[in-house]
C-alpha positions, 0 to 999 in steps of 0.5 A: 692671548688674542693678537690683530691679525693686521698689525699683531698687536695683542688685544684686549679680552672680548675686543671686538675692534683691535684698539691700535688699528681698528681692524674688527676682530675675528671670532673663531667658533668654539666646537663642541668637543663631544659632538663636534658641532660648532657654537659661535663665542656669544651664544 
């Protein structure tokens, strides 16, 4: 689960703005667990 980090609220799957407060949602990069290199999430 992915929750707001303004309002805590929990978010959609692939929401790109939390539906309670609008804050844009913060997409962490998925790393590479064999090379350690960073992939951003849409790539």
């Amino acid at each position: 689960m992915i929750y707001c980090i303004k309002c805590k609220s929990e978010l959609p799957a692939r929401a790109r703005f939390c539906p309670v407060c609008g804050t844009p949602v913060i997409e962490e990069p998925f790393v590479c667990p064999e090379c350690h290199t960073e992939n951003p999430m849409d790539a």
